[in-house]
C-alpha positions as CSV (number, residue, x, y, z in Angstrom):
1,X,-20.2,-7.8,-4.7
2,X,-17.0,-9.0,-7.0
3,X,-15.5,-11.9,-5.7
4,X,-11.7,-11.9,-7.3
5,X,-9.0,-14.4,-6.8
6,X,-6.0,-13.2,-5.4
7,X,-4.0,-15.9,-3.7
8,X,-3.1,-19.2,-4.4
9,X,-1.8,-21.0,-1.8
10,X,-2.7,-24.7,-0.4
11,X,-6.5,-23.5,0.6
12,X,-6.8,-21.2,-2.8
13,X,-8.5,-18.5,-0.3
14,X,-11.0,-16.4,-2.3
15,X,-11.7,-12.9,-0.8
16,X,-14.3,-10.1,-2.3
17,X,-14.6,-6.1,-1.1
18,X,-17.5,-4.2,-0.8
19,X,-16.4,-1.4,-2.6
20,X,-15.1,0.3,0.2
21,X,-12.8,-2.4,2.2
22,X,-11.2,-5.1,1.0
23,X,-12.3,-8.4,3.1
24,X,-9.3,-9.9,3.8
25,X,-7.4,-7.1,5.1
26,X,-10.2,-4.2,6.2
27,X,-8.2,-1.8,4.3
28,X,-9.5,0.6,1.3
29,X,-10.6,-1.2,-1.5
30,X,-8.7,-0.2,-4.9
31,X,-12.0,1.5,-6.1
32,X,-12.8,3.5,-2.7
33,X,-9.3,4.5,-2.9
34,X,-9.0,5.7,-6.8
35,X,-12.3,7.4,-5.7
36,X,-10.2,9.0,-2.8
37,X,-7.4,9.8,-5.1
38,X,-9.9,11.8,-7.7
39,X,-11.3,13.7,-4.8
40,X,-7.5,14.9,-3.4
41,X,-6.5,15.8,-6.7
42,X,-10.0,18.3,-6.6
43,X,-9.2,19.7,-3.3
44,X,-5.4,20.0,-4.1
45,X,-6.9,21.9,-7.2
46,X,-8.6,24.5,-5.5
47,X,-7.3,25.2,-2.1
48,X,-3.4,24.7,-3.0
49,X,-2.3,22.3,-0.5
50,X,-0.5,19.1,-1.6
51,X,-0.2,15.4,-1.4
52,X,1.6,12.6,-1.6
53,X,1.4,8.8,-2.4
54,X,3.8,5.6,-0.8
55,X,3.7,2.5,-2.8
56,X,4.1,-0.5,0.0
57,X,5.3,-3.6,-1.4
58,X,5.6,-6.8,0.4
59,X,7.4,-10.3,-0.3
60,X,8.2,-12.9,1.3
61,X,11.8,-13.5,2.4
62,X,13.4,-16.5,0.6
63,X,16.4,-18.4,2.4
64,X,19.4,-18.6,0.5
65,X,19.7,-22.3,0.2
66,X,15.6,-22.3,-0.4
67,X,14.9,-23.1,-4.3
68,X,11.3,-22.9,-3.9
69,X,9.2,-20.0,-4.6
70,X,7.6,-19.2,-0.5
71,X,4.3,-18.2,-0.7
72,X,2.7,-15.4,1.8
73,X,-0.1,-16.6,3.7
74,X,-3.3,-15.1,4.4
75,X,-2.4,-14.4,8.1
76,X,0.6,-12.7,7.2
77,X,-1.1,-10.4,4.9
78,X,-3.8,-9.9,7.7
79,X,-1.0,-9.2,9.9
80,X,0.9,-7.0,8.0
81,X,-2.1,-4.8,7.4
82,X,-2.7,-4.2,10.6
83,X,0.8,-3.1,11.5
84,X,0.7,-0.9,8.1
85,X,-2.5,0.8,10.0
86,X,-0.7,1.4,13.3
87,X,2.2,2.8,11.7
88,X,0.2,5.3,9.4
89,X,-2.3,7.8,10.7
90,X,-6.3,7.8,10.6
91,X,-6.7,10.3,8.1
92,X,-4.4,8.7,5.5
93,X,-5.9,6.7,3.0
94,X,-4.0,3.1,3.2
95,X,-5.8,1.1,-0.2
96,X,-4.3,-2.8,-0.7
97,X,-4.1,-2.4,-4.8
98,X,-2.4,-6.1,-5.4
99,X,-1.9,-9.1,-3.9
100,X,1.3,-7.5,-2.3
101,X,0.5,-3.9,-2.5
102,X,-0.6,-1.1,-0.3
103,X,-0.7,2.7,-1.5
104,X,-0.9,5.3,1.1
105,X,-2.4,8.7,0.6
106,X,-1.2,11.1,2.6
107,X,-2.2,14.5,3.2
108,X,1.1,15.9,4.3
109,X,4.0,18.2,3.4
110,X,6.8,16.3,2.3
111,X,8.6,16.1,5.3
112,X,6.5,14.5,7.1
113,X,6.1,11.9,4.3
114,X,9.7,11.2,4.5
115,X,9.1,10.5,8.1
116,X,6.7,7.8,7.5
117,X,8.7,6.7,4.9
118,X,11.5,5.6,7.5
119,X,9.0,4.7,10.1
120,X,7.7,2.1,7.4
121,X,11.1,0.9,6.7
122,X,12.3,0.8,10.1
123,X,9.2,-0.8,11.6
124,X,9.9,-4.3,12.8
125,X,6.2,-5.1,13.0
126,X,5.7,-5.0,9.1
127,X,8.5,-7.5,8.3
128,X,5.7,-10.4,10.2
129,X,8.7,-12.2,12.0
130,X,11.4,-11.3,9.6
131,X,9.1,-13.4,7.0
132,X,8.5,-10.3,4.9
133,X,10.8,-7.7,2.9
134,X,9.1,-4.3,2.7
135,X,10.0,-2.1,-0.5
136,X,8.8,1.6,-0.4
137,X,8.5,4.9,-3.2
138,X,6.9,8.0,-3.0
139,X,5.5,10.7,-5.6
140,X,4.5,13.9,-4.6
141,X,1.8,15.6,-6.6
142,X,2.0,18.1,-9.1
143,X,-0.4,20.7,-9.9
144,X,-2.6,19.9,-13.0
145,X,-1.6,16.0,-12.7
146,X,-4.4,14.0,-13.4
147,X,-5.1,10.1,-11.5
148,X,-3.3,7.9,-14.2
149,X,-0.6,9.6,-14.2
150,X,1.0,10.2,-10.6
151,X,0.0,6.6,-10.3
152,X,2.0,5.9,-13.4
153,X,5.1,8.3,-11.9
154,X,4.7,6.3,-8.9
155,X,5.0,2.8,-10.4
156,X,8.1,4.2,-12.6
157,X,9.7,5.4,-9.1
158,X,12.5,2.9,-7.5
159,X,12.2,0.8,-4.8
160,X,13.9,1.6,-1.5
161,X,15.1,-1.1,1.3
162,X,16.7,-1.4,4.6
């Protein structure tokens, strides 16, 4: 099992994933979920149907008369996980790539990824308090596309805010 470090803060909290779920947040692991993303690309290959990915990004709100950098503790990312999972469905792939990043694969037509789109805007849970600003994009795949790049497409996309 890796161990990585992926958050400095004042107790320098270490976390590992077994290749499948990352410790800290019991989401997909980045290598269960590139794993996930080669297998949709497959399917979408021979039966047709389509997908989509949401880049989730997460930062911690800074006062304006703050100078200091704020730093997001473990418990937030803990609790912003598990409000990412209630707002997303069971079948959708929710991976924590960075420190604060999620990707969500969803098997859905478009529409409905718009919809989550707004629900993960909207939702109130996901901000932890207000502590948090939540920054989505979305890529939709396209037929012969290959892993690197819709993940490329989906890092080039903008962020959107409410």
């Amino acid at each position: 099992m890796e161990e990585r470090l992926t958050y400095r803060g004042v107790e320098n909290t270490l976390f590992s994933h077994d290749g499948i779920h990352d410790s800290q947040t019991h989401l997909a692991a980045p290598s269960y979920f590139y794993q996930q993303l080669l297998q949709e690309i497959e399917l979408s290959k021979r039966t047709g149907e389509t997908f989509s990915l949401i880049r989730v990004i997460f930062k911690p709100t800074k006062p304006k008369d703050q100078v200091l950098e704020v730093k997001i503790s473990a418990a937030d990312i803990l609790y912003f996980s598990e409000a990412l999972k209630d707002v997303t469905r069971k079948q959708d792939c929710v991976a924590r790539v960075g420190l604060n990043e999620c990707v969500i694969l969803i098997r859905a037509q478009l529409s409905n990824v718009e919809s989550l789109l707004n629900r993960l805007l909207d939702a109130k849970n996901l901000t932890v308090d207000n502590s948090l600003k939540v920054s989505c994009s979305t890529v939709e795949y396209q037929v012969g596309e290959k892993a690197l790049t819709i993940l490329n497409r989906l890092d080039a996309m903008s962020l959107s805010t409410r």
